[in-house]
C-alpha positions as YAML, in Angstrom:
chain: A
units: angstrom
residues:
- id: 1
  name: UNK
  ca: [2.90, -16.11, -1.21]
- id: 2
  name: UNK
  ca: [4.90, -19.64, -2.01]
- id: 3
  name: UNK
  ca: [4.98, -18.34, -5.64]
- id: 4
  name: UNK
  ca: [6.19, -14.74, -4.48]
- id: 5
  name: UNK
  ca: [8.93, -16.35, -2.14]
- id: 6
  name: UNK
  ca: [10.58, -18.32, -5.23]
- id: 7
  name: UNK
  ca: [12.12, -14.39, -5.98]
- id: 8
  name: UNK
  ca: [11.86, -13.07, -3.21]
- id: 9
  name: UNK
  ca: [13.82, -15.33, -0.14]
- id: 10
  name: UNK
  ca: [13.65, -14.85, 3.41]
- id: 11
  name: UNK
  ca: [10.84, -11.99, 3.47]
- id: 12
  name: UNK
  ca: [7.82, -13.80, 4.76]
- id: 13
  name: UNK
  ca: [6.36, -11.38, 6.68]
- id: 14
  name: UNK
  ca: [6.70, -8.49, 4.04]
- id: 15
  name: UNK
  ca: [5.57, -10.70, 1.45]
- id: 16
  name: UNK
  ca: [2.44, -11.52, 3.48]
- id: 17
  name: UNK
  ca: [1.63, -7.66, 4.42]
- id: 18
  name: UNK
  ca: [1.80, -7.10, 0.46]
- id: 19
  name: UNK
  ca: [-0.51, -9.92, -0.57]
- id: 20
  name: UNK
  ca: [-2.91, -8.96, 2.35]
- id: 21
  name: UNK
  ca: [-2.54, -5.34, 1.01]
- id: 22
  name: UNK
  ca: [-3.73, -6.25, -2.18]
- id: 23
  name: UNK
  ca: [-6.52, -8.37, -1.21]
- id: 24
  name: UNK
  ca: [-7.73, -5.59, 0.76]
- id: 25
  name: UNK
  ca: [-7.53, -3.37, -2.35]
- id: 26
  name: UNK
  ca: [-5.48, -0.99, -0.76]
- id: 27
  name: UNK
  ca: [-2.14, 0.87, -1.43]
- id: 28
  name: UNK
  ca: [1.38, 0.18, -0.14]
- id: 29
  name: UNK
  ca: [4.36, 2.65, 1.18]
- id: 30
  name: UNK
  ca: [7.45, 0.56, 1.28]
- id: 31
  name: UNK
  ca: [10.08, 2.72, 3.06]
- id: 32
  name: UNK
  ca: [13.42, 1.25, 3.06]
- id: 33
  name: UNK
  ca: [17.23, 1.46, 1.74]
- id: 34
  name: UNK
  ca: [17.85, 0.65, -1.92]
- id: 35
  name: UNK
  ca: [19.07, -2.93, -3.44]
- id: 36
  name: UNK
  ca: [16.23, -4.79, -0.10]
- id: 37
  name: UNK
  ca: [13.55, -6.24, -2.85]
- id: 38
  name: UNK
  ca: [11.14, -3.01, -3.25]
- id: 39
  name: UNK
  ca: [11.07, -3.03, -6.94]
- id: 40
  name: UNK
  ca: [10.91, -6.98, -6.71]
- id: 41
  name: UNK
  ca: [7.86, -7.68, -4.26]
- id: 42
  name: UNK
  ca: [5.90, -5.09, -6.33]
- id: 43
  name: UNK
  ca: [6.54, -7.14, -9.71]
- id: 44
  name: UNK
  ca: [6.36, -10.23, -8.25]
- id: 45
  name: UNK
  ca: [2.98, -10.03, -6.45]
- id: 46
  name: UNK
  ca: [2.01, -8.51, -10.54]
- id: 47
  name: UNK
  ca: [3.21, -11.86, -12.58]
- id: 48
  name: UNK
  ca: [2.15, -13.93, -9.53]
- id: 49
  name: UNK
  ca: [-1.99, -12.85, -10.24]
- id: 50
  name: UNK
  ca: [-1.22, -11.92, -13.94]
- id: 51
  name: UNK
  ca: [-1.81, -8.32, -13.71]
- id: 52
  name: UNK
  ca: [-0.51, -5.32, -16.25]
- id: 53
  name: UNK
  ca: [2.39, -4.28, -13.93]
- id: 54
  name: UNK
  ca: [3.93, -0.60, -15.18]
- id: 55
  name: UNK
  ca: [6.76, 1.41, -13.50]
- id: 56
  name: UNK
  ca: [7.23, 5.42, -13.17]
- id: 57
  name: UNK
  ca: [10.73, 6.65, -11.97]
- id: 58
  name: UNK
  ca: [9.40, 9.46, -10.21]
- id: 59
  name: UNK
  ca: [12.06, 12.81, -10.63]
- id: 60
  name: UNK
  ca: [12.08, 16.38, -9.62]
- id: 61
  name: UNK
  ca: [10.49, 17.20, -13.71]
- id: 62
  name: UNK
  ca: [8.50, 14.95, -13.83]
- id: 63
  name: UNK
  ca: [5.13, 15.97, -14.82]
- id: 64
  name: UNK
  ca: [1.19, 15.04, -13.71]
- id: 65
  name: UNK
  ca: [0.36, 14.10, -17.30]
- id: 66
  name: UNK
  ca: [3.41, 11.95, -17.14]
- id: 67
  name: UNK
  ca: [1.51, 10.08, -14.93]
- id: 68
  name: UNK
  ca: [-2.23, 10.41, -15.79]
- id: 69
  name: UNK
  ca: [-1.59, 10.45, -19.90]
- id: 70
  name: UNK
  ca: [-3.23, 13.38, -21.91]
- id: 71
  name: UNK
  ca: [-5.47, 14.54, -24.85]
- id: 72
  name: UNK
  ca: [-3.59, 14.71, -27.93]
- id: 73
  name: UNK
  ca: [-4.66, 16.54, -31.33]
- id: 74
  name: UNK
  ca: [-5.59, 14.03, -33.87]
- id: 75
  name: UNK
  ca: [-4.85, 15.78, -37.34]
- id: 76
  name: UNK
  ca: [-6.18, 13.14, -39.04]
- id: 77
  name: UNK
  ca: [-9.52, 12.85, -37.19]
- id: 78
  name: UNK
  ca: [-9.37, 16.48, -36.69]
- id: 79
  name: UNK
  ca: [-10.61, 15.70, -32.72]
- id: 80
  name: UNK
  ca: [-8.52, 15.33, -29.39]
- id: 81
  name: UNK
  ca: [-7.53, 11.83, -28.60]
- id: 82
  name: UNK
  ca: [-6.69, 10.94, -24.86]
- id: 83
  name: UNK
  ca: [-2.99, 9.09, -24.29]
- id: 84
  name: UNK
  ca: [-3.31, 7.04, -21.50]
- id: 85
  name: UNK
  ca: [-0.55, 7.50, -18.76]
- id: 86
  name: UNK
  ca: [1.07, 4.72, -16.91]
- id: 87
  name: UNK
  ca: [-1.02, 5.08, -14.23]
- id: 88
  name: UNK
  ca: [-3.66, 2.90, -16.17]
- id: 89
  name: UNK
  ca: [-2.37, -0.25, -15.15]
- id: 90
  name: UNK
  ca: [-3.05, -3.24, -12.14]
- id: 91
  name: UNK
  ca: [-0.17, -2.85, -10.33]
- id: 92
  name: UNK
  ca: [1.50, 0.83, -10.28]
- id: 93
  name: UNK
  ca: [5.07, 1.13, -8.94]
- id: 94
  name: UNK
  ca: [5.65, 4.56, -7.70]
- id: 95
  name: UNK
  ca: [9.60, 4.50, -7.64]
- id: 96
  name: UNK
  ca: [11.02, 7.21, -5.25]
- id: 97
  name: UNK
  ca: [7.75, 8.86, -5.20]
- id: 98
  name: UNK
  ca: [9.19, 11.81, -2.50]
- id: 99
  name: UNK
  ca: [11.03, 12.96, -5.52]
- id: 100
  name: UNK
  ca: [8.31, 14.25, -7.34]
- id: 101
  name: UNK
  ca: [7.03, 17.36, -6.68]
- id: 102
  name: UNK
  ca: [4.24, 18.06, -4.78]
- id: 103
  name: UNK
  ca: [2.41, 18.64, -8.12]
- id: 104
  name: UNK
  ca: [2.66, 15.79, -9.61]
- id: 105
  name: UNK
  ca: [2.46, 13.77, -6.44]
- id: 106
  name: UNK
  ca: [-0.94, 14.84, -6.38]
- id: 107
  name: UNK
  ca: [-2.09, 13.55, -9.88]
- id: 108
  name: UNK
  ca: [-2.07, 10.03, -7.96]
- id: 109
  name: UNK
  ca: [-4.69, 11.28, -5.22]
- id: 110
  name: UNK
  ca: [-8.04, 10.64, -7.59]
- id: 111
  name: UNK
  ca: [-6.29, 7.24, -8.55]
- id: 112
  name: UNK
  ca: [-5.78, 6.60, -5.01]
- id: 113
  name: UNK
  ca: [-9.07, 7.03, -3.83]
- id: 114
  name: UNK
  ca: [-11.42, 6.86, -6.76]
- id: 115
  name: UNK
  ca: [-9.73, 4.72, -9.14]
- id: 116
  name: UNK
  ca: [-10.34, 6.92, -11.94]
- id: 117
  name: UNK
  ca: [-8.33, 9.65, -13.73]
- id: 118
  name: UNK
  ca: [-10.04, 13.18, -14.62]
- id: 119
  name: UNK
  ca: [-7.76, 15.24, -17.38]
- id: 120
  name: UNK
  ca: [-9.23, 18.19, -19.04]
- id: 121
  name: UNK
  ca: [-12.88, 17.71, -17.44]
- id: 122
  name: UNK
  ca: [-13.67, 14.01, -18.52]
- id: 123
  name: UNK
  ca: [-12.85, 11.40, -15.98]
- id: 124
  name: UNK
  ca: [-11.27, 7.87, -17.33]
- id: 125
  name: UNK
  ca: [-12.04, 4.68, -15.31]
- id: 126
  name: UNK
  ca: [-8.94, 2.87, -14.38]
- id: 127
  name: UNK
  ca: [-8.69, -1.02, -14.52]
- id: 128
  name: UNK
  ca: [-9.56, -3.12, -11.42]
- id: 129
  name: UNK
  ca: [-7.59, -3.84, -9.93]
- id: 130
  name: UNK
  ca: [-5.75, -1.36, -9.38]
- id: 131
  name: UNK
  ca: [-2.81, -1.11, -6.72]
- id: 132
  name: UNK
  ca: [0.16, 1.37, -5.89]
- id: 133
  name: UNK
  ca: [3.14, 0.11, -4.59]
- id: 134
  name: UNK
  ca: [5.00, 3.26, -3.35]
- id: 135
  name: UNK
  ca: [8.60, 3.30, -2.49]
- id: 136
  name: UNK
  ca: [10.79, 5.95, -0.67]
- id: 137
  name: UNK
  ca: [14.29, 6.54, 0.58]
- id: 138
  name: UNK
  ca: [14.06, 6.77, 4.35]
- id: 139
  name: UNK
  ca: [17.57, 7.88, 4.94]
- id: 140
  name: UNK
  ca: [18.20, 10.30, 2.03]
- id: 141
  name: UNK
  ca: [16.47, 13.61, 1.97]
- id: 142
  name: UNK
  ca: [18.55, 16.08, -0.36]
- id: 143
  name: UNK
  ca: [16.21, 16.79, -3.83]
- id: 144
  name: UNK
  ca: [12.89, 15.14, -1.76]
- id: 145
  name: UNK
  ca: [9.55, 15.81, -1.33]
- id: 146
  name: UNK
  ca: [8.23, 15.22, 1.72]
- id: 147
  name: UNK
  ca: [4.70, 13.07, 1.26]
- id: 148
  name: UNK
  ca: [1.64, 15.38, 2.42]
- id: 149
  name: UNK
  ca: [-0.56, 13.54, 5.00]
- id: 150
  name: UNK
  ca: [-3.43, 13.46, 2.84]
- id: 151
  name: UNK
  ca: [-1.57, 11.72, 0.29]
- id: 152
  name: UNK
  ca: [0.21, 9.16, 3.10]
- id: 153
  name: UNK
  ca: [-3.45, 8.88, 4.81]
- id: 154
  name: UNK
  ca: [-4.32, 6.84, 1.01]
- id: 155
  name: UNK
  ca: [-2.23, 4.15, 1.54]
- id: 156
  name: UNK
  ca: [-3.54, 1.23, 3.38]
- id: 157
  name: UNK
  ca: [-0.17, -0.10, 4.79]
- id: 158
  name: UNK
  ca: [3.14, 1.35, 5.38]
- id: 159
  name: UNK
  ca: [5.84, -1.57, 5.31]
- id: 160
  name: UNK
  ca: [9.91, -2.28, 5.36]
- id: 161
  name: UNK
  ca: [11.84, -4.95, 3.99]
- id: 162
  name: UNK
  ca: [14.84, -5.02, 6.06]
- id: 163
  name: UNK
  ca: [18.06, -6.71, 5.54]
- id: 164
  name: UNK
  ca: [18.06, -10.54, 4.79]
- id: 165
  name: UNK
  ca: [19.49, -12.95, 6.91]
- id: 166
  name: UNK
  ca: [22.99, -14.71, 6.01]
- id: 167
  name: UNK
  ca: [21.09, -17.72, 4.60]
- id: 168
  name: UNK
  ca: [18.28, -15.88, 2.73]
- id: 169
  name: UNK
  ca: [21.23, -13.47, 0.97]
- id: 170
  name: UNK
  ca: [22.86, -16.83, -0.46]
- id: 171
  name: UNK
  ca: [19.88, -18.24, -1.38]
- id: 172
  name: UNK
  ca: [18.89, -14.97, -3.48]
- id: 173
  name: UNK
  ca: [23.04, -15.08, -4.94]
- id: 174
  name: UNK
  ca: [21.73, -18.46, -6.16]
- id: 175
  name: UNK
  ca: [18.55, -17.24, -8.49]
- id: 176
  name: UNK
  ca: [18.77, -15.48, -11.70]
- id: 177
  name: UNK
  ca: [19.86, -12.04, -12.25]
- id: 178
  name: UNK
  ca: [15.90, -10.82, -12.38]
- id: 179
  name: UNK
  ca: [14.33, -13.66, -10.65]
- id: 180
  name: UNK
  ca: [10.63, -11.85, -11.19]
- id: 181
  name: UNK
  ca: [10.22, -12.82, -14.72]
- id: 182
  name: UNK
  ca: [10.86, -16.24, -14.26]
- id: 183
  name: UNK
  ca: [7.77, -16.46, -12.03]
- id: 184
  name: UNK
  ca: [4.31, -17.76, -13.62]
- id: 185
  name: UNK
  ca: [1.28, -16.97, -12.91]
- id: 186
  name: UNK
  ca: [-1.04, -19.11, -10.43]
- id: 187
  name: UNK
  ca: [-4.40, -17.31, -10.46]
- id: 188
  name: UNK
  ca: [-5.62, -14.77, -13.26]
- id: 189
  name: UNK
  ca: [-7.12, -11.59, -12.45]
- id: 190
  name: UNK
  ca: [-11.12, -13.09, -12.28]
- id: 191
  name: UNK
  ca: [-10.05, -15.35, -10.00]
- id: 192
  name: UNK
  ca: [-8.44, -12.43, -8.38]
- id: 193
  name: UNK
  ca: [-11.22, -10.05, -7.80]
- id: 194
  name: UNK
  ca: [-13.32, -13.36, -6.89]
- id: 195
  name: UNK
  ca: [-10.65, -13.47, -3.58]
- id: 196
  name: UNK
  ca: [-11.47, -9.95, -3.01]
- id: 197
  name: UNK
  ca: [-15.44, -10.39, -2.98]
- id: 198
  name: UNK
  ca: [-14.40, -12.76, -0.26]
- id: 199
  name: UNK
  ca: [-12.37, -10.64, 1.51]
- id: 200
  name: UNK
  ca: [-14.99, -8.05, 1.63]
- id: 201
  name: UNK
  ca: [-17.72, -10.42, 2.75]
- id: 202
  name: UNK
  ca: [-15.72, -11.79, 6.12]
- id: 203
  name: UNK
  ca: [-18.14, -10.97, 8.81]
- id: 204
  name: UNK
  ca: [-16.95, -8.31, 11.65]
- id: 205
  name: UNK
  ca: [-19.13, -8.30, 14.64]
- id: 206
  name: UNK
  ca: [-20.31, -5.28, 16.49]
- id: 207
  name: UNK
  ca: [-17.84, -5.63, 18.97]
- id: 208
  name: UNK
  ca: [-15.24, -5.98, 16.45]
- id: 209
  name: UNK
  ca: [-16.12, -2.74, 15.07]
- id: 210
  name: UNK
  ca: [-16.39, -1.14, 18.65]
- id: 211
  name: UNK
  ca: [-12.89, -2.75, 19.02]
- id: 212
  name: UNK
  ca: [-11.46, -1.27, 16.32]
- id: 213
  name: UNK
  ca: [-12.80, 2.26, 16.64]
- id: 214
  name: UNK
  ca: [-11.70, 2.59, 19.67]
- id: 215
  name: UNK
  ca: [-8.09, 1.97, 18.86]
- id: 216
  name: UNK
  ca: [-8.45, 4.65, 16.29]
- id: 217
  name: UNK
  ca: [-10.18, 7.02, 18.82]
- id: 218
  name: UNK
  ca: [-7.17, 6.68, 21.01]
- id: 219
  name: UNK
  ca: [-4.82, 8.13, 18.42]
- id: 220
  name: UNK
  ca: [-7.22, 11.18, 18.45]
- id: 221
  name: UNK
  ca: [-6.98, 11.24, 22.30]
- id: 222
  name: UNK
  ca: [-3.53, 9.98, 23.15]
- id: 223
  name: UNK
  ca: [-0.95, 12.72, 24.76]
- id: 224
  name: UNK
  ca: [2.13, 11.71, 22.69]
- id: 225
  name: UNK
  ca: [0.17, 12.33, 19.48]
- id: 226
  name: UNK
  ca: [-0.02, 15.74, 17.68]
- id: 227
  name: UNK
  ca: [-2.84, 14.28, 14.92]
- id: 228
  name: UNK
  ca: [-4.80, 10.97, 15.29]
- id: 229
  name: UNK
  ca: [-5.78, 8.57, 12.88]
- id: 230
  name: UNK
  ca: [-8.76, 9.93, 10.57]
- id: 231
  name: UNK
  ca: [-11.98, 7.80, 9.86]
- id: 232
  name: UNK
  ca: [-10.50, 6.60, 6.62]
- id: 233
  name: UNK
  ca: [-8.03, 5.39, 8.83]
- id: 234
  name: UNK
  ca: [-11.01, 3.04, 11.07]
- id: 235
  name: UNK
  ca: [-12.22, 2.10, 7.26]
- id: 236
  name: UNK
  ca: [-8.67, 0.96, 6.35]
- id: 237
  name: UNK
  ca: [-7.90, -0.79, 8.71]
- id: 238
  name: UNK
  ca: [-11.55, -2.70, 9.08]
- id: 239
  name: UNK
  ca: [-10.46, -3.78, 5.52]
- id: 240
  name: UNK
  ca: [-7.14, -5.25, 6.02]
- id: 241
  name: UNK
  ca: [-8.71, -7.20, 9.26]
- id: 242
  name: UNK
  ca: [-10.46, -9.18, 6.78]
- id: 243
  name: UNK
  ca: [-8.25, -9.39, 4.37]
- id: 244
  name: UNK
  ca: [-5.61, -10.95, 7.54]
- id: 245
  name: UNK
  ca: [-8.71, -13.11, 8.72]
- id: 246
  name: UNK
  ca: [-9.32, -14.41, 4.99]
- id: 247
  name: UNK
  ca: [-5.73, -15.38, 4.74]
- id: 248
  name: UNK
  ca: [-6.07, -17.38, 7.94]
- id: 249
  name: UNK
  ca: [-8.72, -19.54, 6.46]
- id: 250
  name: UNK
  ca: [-11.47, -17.70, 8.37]
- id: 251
  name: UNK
  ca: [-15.05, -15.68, 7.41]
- id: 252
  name: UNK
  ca: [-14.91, -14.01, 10.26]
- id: 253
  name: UNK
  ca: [-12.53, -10.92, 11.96]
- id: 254
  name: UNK
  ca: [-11.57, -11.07, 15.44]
- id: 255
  name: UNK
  ca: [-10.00, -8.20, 17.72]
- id: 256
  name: UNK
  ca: [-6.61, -10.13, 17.04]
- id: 257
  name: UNK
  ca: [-7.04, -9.40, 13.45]
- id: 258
  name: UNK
  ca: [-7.32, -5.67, 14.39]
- id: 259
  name: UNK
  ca: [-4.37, -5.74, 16.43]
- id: 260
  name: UNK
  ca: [-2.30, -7.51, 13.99]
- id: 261
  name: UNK
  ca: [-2.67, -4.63, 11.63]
- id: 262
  name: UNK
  ca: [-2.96, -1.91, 13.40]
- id: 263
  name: UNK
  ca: [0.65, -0.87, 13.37]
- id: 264
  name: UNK
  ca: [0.77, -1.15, 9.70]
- id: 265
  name: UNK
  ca: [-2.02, 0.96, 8.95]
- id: 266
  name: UNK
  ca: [-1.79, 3.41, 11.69]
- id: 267
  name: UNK
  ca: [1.50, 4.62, 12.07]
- id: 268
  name: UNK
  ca: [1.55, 6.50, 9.16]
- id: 269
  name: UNK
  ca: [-1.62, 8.23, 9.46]
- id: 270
  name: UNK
  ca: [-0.66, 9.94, 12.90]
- id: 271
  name: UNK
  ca: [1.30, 12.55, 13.90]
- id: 272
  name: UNK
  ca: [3.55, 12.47, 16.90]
- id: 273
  name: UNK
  ca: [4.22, 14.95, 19.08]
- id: 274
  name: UNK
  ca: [7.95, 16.56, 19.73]
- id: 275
  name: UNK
  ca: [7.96, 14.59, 22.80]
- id: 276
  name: UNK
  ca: [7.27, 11.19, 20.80]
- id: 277
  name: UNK
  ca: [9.75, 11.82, 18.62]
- id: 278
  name: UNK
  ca: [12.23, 11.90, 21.00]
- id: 279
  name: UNK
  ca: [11.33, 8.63, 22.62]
- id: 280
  name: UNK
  ca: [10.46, 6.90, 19.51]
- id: 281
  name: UNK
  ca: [8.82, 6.35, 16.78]
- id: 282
  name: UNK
  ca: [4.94, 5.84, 15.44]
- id: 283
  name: UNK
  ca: [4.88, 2.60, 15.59]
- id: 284
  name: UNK
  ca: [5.60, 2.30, 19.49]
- id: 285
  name: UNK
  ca: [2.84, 4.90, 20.12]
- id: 286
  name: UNK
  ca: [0.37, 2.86, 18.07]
- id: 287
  name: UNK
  ca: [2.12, -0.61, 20.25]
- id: 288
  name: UNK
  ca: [1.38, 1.68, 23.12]
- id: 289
  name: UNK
  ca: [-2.33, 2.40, 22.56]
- id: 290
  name: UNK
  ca: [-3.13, -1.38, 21.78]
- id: 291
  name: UNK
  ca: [-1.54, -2.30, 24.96]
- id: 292
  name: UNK
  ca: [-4.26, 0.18, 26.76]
- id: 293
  name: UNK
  ca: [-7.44, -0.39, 25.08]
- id: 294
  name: UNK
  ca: [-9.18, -3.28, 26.18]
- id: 295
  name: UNK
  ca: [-9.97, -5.99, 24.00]
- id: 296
  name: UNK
  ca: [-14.15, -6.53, 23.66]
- id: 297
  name: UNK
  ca: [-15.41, -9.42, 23.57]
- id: 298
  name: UNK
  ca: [-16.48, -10.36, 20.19]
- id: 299
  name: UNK
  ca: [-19.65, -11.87, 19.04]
...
């Protein structure tokens, strides 16, 4: 995070929700305005672990195999040779992704969920690991694509970056033009996947877990929601608990761990209903639920 924040000023809390992300080998949705550090956290969090960090500008023609690569004739061999796509990387950054057409939004969902890539019948293993860092346009919608739930439902964590503060926007006027590639790395990518064996090894007690489902079972049950959370949604956000409980220096996951990220992983994954919409957004339904369901005691 301290290496992240030398490009990156006055974005803490973003900056932590990424890292977290990726320790929890899950996907990001960054939703905010252009020129707020998108682009930048994505590369950032790459050079900071030493990972193979590509880029796709996604566009109304763009096409799936511009994403997933494709099996090209071979004169010389006389036998198909497969082209990998960008997609075949550590960290992916989905640029505009709602651009895309729903077609080619949907060559990411195998990467997404299976990490691997299937093009003409034979399925390609991608490298681990292996992140998407998503970004959208929250305020313009002419030429978009809005993002099917199924695909939003494979990102772990939905996250802004807001406006900096007076002193952070001097501070960044002070670095260089692309402050990213004058970060080094401090871990490599072993080291890397060693952190995530950890994170998936921090203990969650059986209250924890009834904790946590319940939360999600509210969503299902909750008037001002149209759709609840899913069970991918319980296994997401059982994930980034330990991920948030690792980064505290702990081998263990509490309820506050649960509640911590619980509007980052959930409010995308519901619907609201007409009514909610009105009132708010999903992130004060999900701020509503955790307010109701009591916390268990944990063991």
């Amino acid at each position: 995070m301290e290496n992240v924040e030398r490009a990156i000023s006055g974005k803490r809390r973003s900056v932590y929700l990424g890292v977290v992300a990726f320790l929890a080998g899950g996907h990001v949705l960054i939703e905010d305005v252009p020129g707020v550090g998108k682009t930048l956290l994505a590369r950032s969090i790459a050079r900071s672990v030493e990972a193979e960090f590509k880029r796709i500008q996604f566009t109304p023609d763009l096409l799936p195999t511009d994403v997933t690569g494709l099996n090209v004739y071979n004169q010389g061999t006389g036998r198909f040779e497969f082209w990998e796509g960008p997609v075949f990387a550590n960290v992916l950054l989905a640029d505009e992704i709602n651009r895309a057409s729903p077609k080619t939004q949907s060559a990411l969902l195998e990467a997404m969920e299976e990490h691997t890539v299937t093009v003409d019948g034979r399925t390609h293993r991608l490298p681990e690991p292996f992140c998407v860092v998503a970004t959208q346009n929250p305020i313009e919608h002419e030429g978009t694509f809005p993002l099917p739930h199924a695909e939003l439902d494979r990102f772990l964590m939905k996250i802004e970056m807001g406006y900096p503060d007076d002193r952070a926007e001097m501070e960044m006027l002070r670095l260089a033009r692309d402050p990213a590639l004058e970060l080094e790395p401090v871990i490599g990518l072993e080291r890397f996947l060693e952190m995530r064996r950890a994170v998936e090894e921090v203990y969650a007690s059986e209250a924890v877990l009834r904790y946590l489902v319940s939360v999600t079972s509210a969503t299902r049950e909750h008037e001002l929601v149209y759709v609840g959370a899913s069970p991918r949604a319980s296994r997401m956000l059982l994930a980034a608990a330990r991920a948030h409980a690792a980064a505290q220096g702990r081998s263990y996951c509490t309820p506050d761990d649960v509640k911590a990220l619980a509007p980052h992983v959930l409010s995308h994954r519901i619907i609201p209903s007409a009514e909610a919409r009105l009132s708010g957004d999903e992130r004060d339904v999900i701020g509503e639920i955790l307010r109701s369901v009591p916390v268990t005691e944990a063991v």
